[in-house]
Backbone bond lengths (Angstrom), bond angles and torsions (degrees), N, CA, C in turn:
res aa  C-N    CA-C-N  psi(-1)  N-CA   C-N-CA  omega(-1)  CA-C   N-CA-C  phi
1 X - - - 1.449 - - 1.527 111.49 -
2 X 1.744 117.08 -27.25 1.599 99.94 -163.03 1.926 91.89 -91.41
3 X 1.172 107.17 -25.82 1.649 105.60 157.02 1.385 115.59 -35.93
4 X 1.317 130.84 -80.58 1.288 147.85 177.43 1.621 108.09 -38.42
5 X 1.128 88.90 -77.26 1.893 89.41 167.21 1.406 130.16 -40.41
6 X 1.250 121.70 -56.13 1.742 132.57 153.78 1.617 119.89 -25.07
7 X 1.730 112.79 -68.37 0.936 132.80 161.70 1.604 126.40 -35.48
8 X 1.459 94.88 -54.03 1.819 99.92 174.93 1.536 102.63 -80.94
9 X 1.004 122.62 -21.47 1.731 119.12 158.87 1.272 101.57 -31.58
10 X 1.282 99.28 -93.75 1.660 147.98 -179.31 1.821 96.56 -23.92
11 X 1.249 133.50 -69.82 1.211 118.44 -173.51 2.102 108.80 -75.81
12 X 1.153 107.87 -13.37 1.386 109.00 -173.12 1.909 100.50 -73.27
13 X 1.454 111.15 -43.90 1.495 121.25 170.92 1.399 110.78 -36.05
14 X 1.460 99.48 -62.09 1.694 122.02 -176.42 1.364 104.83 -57.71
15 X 1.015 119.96 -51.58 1.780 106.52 -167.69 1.371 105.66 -87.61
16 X 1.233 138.76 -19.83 1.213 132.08 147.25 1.801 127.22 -37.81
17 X 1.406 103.23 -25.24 1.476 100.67 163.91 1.566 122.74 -95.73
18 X 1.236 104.15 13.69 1.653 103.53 164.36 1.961 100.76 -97.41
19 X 1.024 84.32 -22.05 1.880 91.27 -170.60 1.573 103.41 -55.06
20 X 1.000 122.18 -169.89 2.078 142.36 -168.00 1.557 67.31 -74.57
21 X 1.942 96.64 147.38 1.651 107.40 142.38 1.142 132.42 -68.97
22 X 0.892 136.27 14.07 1.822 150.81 -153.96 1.717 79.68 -110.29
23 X 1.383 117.95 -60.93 1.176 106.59 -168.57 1.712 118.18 -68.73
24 X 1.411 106.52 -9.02 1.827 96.32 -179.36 1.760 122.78 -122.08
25 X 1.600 93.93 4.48 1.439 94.93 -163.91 1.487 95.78 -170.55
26 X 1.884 93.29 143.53 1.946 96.13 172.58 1.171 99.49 -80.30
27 X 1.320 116.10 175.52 1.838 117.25 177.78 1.607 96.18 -77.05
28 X 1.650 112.95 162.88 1.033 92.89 177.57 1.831 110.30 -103.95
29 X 0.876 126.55 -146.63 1.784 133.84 -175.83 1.462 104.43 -113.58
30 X 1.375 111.29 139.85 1.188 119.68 177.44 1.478 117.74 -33.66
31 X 1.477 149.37 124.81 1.401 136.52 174.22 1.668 107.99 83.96
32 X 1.109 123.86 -9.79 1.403 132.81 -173.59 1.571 108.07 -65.84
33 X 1.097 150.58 136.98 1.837 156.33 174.78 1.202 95.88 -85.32
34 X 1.232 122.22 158.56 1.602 134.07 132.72 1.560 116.44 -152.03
35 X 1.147 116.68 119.98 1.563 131.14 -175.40 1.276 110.67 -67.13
36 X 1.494 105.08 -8.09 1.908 107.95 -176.65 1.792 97.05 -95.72
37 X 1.178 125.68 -40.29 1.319 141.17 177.14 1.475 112.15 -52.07
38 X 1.523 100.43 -54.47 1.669 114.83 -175.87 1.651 101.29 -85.04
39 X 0.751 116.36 -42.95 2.174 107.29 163.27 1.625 97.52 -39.84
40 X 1.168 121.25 -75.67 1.788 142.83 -143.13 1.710 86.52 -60.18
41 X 1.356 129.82 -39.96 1.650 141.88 -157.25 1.509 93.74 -81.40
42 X 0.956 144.74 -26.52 1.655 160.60 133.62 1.146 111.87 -10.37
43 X 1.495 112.86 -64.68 1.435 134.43 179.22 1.335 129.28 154.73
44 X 1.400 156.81 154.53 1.702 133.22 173.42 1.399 122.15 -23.09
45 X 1.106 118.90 61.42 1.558 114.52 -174.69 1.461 102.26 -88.90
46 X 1.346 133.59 -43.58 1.527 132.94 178.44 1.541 102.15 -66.27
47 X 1.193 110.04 -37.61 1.837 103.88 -174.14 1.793 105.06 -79.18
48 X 1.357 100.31 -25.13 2.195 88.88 -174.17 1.499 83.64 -79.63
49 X 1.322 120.56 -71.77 1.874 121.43 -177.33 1.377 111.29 2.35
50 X 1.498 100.18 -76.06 1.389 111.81 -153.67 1.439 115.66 -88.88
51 X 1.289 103.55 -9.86 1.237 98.96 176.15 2.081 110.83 -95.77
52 X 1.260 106.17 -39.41 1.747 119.51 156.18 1.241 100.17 -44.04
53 X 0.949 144.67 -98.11 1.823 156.27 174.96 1.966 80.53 -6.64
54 X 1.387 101.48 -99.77 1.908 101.81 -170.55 0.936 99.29 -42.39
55 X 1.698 168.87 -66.87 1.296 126.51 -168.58 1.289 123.56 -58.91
56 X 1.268 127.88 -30.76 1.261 122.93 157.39 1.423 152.47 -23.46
57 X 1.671 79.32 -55.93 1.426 117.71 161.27 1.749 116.96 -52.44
58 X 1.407 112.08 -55.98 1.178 139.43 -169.55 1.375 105.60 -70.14
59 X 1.398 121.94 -51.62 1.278 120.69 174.95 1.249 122.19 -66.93
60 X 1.788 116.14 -38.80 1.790 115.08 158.04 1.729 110.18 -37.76
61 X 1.530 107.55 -57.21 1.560 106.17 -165.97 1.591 113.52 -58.96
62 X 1.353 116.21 -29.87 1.583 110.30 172.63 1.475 114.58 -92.56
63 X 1.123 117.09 -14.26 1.608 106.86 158.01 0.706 143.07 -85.41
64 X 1.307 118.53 -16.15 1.512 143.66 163.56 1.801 95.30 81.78
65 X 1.479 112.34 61.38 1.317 86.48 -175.33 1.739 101.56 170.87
66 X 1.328 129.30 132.39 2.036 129.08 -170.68 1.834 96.10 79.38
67 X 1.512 130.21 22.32 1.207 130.04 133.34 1.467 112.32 -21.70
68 X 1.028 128.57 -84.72 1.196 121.14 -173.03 1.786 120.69 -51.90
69 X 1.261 126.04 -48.07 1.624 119.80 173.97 1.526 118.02 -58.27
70 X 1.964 102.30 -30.43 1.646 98.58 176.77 1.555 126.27 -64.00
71 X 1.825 90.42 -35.51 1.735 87.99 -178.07 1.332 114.67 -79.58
72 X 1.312 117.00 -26.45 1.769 127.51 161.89 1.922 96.88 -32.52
73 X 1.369 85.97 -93.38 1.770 91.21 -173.53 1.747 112.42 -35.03
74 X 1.406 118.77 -42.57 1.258 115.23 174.89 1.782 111.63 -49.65
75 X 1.197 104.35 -76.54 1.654 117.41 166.75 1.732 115.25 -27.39
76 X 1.210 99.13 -44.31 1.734 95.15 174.76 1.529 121.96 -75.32
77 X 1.437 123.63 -18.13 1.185 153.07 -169.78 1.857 99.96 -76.37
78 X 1.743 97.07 -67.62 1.191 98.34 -174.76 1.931 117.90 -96.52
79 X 1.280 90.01 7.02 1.669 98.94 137.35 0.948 142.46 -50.34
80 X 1.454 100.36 -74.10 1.332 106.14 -172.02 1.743 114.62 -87.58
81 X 1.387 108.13 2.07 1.749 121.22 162.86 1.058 105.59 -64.23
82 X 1.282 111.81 -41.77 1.859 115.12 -158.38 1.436 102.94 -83.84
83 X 1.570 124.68 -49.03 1.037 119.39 -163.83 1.884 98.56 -80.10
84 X 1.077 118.51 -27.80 1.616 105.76 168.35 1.944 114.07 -48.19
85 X 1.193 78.55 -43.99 1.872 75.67 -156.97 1.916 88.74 -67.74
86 X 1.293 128.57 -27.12 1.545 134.60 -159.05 1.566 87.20 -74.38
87 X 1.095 117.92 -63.43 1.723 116.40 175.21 1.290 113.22 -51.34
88 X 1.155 131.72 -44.27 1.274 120.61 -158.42 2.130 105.33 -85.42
89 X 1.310 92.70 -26.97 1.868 98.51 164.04 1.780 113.97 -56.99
90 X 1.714 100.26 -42.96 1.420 93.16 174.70 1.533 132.19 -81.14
91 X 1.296 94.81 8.06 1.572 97.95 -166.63 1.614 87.79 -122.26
92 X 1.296 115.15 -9.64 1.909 98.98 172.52 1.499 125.54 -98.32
93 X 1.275 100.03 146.32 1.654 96.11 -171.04 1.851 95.84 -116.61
94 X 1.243 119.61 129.68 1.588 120.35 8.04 1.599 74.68 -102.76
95 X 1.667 76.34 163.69 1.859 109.76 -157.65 1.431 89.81 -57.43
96 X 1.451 115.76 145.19 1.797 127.95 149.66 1.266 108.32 -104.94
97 X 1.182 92.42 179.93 1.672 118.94 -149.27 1.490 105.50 -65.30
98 X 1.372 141.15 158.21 1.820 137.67 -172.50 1.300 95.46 -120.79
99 X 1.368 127.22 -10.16 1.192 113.54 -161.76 1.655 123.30 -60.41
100 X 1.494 108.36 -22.75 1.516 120.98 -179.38 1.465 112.14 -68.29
101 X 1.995 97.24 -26.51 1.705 89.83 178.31 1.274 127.26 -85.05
102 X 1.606 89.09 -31.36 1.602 103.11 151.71 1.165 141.03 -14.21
103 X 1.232 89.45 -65.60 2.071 102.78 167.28 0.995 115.41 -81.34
104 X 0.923 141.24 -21.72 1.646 141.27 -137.83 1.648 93.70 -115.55
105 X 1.423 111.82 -37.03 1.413 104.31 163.56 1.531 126.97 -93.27
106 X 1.252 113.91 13.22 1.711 122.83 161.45 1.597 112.78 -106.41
107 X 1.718 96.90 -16.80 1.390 78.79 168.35 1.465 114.61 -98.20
108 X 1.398 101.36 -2.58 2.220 91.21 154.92 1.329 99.87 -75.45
109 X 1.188 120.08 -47.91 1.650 95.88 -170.61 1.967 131.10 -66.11
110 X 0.769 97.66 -21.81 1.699 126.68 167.22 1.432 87.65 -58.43
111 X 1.316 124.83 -65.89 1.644 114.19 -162.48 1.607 119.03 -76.63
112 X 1.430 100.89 -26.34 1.539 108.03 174.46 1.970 95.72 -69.62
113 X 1.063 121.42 -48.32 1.286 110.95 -167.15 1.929 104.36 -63.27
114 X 1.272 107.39 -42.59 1.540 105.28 169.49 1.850 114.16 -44.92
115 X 1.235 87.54 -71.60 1.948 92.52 170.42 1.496 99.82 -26.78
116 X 1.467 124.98 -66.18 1.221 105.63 -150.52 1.142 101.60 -80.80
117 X 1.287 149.01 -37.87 1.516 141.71 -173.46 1.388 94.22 -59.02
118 X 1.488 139.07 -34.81 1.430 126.89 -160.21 1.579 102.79 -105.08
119 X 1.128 115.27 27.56 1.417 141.34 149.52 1.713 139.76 -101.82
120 X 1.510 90.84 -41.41 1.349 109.37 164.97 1.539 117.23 -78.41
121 X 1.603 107.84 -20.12 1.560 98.48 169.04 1.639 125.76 -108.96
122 X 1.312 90.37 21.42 1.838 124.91 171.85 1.340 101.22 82.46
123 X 1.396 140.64 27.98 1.585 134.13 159.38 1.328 122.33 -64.50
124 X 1.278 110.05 42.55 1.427 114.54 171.94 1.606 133.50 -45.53
C-alpha cells in the first residue's frame, strides 16, 4: 500500500505540472533565477519524472516485487526537485522561501529509507 500510495503521489506531482501555473508556482520577480523553471524550459522533465517514477511505483505495488529500484527512481526524482528549488533560493535575490525544498528533499530521503527497509526485508 505505501508503494501504491507514493506512486499516486508521484504521478499526481507530475500532472500537476501540465495544470495552470497558479497551481505550481508564484510568479517569479523581475531578474529572479529558478533552477526548477530552467530544468522545466528543457522540456516536461518534472511531469515525465514524476509521473515515470509513480508508475513505477505503482507497478512495484501490483507485482509485489522491484520495490527497491521504484523508490530509488522515486528518491532521485524528488532529489533532484528539492535540490533545484534549494539552489535556486540561494541564488535568488531577495531570497524565497526553501520550504518546498525542504520537503521535497526529505521526501527523497523518506523513500531511500523505505528502499532500504524493503530490502532488508527481501522486497526486492
Amino acid at each position: 500500500m505505501t508503494a501504491a500510495t507514493a506512486g499516486i503521489m508521484q504521478v499526481t506531482v507530475g500532472l500537476l505540472y501540465i495544470g495552470p501555473e497558479e497551481l505550481v508556482r508564484r510568479p517569479l520577480l523581475p531578474g529572479q533565477v529558478s533552477a526548477v523553471v530552467y530544468i522545466e524550459g528543457i522540456g516536461p522533465v518534472w511531469t515525465v519524472s514524476f509521473v515515470l517514477a509513480g508508475l513505477f511505483l505503482i507497478w512495484a505495488a501490483v507485482r509485489k516485487k522491484r520495490f527497491v529500484p521504484g523508490y530509488i527512481a522515486a528518491a532521485g526524482v524528488w532529489g533532484l526537485y528539492g535540490g533545484a528549488v534549494l539552489i535556486s533560493a540561494l541564488l535568488t535575490e531577495p531570497p524565497v522561501p526553501v520550504l518546498t525544498g525542504t520537503i521535497a528533499s526529505f521526501v527523497a530521503l523518506l523513500k531511500l529509507t523505505i528502499a532500504r527497509d524493503c530490502s532488508e526485508r527481501g522486497l526486492r
